[in-house]
C-alpha positions in Angstrom: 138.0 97.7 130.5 135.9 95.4 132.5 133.0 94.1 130.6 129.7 92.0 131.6 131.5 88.4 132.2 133.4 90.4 134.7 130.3 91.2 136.6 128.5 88.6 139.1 125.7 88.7 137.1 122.5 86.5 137.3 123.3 83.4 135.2 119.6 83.7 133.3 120.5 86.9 132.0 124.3 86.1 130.7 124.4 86.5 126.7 120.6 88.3 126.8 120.3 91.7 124.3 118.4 94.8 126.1 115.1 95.3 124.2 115.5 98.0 122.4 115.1 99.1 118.3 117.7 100.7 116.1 117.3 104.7 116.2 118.9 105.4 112.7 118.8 109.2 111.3 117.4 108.4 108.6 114.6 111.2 106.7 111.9 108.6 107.7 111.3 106.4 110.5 109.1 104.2 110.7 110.0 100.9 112.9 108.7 102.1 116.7 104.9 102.7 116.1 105.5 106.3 117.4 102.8 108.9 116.4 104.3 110.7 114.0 102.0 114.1 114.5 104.0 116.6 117.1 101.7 117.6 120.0 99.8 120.8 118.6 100.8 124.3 120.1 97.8 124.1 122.5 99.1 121.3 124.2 102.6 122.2 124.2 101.5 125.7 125.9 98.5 123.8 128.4 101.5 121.6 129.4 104.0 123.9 129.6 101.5 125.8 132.3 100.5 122.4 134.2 104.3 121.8 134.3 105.3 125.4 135.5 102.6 125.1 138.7 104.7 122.1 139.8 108.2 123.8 139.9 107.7 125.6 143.3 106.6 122.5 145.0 109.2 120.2 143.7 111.1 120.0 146.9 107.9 117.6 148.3 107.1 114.0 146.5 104.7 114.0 144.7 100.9 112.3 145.0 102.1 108.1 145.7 98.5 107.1 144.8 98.1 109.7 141.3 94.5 110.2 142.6 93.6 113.2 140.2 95.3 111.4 137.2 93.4 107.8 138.1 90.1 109.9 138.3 91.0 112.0 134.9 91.8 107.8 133.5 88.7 106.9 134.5 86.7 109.5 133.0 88.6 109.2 130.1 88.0 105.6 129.5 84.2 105.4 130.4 82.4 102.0 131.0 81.4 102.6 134.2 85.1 102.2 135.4 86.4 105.4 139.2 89.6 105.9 140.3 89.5 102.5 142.5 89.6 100.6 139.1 92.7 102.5 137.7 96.7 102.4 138.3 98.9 104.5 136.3 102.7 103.9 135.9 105.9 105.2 133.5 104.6 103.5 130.6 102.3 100.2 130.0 105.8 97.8 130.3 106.0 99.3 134.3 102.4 98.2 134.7 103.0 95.1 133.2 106.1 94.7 135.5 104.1 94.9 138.1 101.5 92.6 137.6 104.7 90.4 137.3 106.5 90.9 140.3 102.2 91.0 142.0 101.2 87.7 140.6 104.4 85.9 139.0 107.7 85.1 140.3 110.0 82.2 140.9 107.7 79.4 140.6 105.2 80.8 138.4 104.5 80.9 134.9 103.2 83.4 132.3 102.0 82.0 128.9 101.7 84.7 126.0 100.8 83.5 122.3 104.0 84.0 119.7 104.6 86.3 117.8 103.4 88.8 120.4 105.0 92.0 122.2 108.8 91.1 122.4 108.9 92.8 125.7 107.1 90.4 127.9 109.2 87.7 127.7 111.8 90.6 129.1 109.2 91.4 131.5 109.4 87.6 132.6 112.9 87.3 132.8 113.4 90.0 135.3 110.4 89.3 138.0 111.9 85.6 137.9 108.6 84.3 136.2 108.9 81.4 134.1 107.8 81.9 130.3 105.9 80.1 128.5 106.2 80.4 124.7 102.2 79.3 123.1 101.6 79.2 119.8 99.6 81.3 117.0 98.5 79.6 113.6 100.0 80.0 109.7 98.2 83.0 109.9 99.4 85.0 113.1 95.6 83.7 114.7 94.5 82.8 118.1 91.3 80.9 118.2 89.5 80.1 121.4 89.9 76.5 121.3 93.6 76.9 121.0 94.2 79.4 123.4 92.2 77.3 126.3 93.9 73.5 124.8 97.2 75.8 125.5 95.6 77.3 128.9 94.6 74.4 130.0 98.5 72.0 129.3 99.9 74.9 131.2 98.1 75.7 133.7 100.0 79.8 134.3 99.7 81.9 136.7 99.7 85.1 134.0 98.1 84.8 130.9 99.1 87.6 128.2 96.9 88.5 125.6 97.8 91.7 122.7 94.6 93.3 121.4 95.4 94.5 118.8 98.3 91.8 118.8 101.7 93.9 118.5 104.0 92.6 115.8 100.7 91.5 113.9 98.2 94.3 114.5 95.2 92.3 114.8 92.5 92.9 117.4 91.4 89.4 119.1 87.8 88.5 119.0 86.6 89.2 122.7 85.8 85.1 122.9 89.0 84.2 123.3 89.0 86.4 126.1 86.0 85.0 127.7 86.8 81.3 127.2 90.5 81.7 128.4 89.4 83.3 131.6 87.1 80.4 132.3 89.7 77.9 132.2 93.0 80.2 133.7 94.0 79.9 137.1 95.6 83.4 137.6 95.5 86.7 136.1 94.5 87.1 132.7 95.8 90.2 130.9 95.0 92.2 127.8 97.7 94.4 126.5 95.3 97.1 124.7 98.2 99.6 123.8 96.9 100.1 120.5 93.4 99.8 121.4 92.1 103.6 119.8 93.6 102.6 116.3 91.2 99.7 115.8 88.8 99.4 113.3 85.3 100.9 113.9 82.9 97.8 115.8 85.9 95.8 117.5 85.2 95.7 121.0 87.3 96.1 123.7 88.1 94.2 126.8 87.3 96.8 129.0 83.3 95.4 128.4 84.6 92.2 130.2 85.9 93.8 133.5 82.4 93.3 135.6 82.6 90.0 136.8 86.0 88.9 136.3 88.0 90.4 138.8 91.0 87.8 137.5 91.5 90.4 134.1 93.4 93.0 133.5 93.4 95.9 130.6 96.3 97.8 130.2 96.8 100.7 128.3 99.5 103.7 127.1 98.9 107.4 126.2 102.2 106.7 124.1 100.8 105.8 121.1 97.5 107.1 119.8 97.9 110.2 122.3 101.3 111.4 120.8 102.7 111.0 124.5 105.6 108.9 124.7 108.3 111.1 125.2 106.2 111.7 128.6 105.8 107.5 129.8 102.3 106.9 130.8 100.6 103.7 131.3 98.0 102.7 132.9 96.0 99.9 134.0 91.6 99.2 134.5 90.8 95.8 136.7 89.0 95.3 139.9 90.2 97.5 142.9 91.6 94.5 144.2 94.3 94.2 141.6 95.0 97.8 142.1 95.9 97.1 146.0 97.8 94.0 144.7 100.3 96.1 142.7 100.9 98.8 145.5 102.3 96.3 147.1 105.4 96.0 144.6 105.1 99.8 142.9 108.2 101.6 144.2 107.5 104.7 146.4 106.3 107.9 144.6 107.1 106.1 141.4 105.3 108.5 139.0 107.3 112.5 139.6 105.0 115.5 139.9 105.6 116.3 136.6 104.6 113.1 135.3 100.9 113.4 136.3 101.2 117.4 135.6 101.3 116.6 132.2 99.4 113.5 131.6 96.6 115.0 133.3 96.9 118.3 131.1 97.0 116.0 127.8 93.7 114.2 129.3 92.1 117.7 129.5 93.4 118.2 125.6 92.9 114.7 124.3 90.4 115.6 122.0 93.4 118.0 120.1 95.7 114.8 120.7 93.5 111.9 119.3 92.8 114.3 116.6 95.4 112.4 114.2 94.2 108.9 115.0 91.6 108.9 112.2 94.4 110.6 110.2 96.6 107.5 110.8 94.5 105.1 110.5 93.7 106.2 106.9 97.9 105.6 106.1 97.3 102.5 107.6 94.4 101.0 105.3 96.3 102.9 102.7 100.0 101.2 103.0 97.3 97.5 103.5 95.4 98.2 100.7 98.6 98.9 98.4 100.8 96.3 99.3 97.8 93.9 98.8 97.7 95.2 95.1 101.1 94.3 94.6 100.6 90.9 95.6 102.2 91.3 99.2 100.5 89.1 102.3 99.7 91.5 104.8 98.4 91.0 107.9 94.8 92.6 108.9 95.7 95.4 111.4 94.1 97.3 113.9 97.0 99.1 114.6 98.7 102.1 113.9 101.4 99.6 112.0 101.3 96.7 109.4 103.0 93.7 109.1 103.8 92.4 105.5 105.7 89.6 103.6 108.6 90.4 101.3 108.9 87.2 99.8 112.4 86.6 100.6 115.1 87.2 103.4 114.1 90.1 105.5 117.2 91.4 106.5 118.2 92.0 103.3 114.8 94.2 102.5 115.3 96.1 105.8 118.9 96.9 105.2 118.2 98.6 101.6 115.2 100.2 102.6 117.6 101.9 105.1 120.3 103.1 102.5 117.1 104.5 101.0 116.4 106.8 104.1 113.5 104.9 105.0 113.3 102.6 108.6 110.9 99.6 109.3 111.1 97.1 111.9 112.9 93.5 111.3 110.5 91.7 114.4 112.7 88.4 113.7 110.1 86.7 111.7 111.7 85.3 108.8 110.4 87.3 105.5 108.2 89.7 107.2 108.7 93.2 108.1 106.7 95.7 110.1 106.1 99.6 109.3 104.2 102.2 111.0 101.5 104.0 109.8 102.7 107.6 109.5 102.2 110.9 107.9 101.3 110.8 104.3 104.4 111.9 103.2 105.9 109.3 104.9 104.1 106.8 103.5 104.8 108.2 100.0 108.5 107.3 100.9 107.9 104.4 102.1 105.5 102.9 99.3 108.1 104.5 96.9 111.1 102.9 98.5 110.1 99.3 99.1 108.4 99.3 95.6 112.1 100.3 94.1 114.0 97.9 96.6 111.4 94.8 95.1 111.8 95.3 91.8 115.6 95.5 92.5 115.9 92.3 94.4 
């Protein structure tokens, strides 16, 4: 059987793991930040219909440029952002592929803050972009001063900022944004895949897009929209950075049916975001209680939470699983992250993790 060291594979990616997290049946799951609330009836049937008006015409490609689905974007978002502004994609990790391939490359760096999103080191790896590990403090923070000291010893071509920060779930204060994009010397982009999940008054970088045509917001319907069976991502910068990834998208890269149905669940999102509030109480809930029992947690502005076990991980994670209930191991040594779900889940999981504590 002829396995990968038979292959001519590129050296750089000999011994590498795909990105990927275990998908155990187990009663509860709770380690990929999914929305746990299925898309109401309403949806399902507005969908269904959008979906159905596509069929006949599925013989032609579809829209290259997704203009109805960048306008619907647009309007969705607000802050004075049209169609020019926006680029949609199969998920935010396409767009921020092709900011990559746009703007990095052999030769180029891209510096994001650790722990951060485990995929855009991935990201790096495959457009040939060198990657640049910076730092966070004890406390999973990013200050302004040491996101420019690290800005400035670099010198990147891609800066990567999470907002809220995915392992930690905390939302950056918009400063860092503003003093790292007067210091970097390429693109600066905020990952705001969690954005609708944050607690009320934390600003967004979307208020920083006029007059810095060097940033970048991306964004998902996969998380607070219930939408991530259907891939959607999506980007707001200048119009310039929108021709700059056209250059690298691949043709007719988002199907007919793609758009059909992101653009019905934009007509519906008030239905959709419907559960966010919902969430977001399980997620001060599972904070608040894990605080009580003397656990560090992390502040979140998620729909997840990251908390200390006080003790080897692994071994947490792996009992919690013959328990029926799965979190995320992110590979930070005594921490483990769980997403906020329905309240019967987190039942289970405050339950479980209480039982597995006491036991260990």
């Amino acid at each position: 059987m002829t396995s990968l060291d038979d292959l001519p594979l590129r050296p750089d990616l000999r011994g590498r793991s795909p990105y990927g997290a275990p998908q155990l049946e187990v009663p509860v799951r709770l380690n990929t930040n999914e929305n746990s609330y299925p898309v109401p009836e309403t949806v399902v049937d507005a969908i269904g219909k959008a979906l159905y008006a596509e069929l006949a015409d599925l013989n032609r490609y579809p829209d290259r440029d997704a203009l109805a689905l960048r306008a619907d974007l647009a309007d969705y978002l607000g802050h004075g952002l049209g169609t020019a502004n926006l680029w949609a994609a199969n998920g935010s990790n396409e767009i921020q592929q092709q900011l990559l391939q746009a703007f990095g490359g052999p030769g180029r760096t891209a510096l994001g803050f650790t722990p951060a999103y485990s995929m855009h080191p991935l990201l790096a790896l495959g457009t040939g972009t060198t990657w640049v590990d910076g730092r966070r403090d004890g406390e999973f923070g990013l200050t302004a001063a040491d996101a420019v000291a690290q800005v400035e010893t670099h010198q990147p071509d891609l800066v990567l900022l999470c907002s809220p920060n995915n392992p930690t779930g905390t939302a950056l204060d918009p400063a860092v944004v503003t003093a790292v994009l007067a210091v970097a010397p390429g693109m600066v982009v905020v990952d705001e895949a969690y954005a609708e999940f944050a607690r009320p008054g934390t600003p967004t970088a979307l208020a920083l897009l006029p007059g810095h045509p060097r940033l970048v917001v991306t964004r998902t319907m996969s998380k607070a929209f219930g939408f991530a069976g259907g891939r959607l991502g999506y980007l707001a910068a200048d119009p310039a950075v929108v021709d700059a990834v056209q250059l690298v998208r691949l043709p007719y890269h988002l199907s007919a049916l793609t758009q059909a149905a992101a653009r019905a669940a934009l007509a519906h999102r008030d239905a959709l975001l419907a559960t966010v509030d919902a969430i977001k109480v399980q997620r001060d809930r599972i904070v608040g209680t894990l605080r009580e029992r003397g656990l560090r947690v992390a502040e979140s502005d998620a729909n997840f939470v990251l908390f200390e076990v006080g003790g080897d991980q692994g071994v947490v994670w792996r009992a919690l699983v013959e328990r029926g209930v799965l979190v995320r191991d992110v590979g930070l040594p005594g921490w483990l992250r769980v997403t906020a779900g329905t309240p019967a889940e987190t039942d289970a999981f405050l339950t479980e993790l209480s039982i597995v504590l006491e036991s260990l």
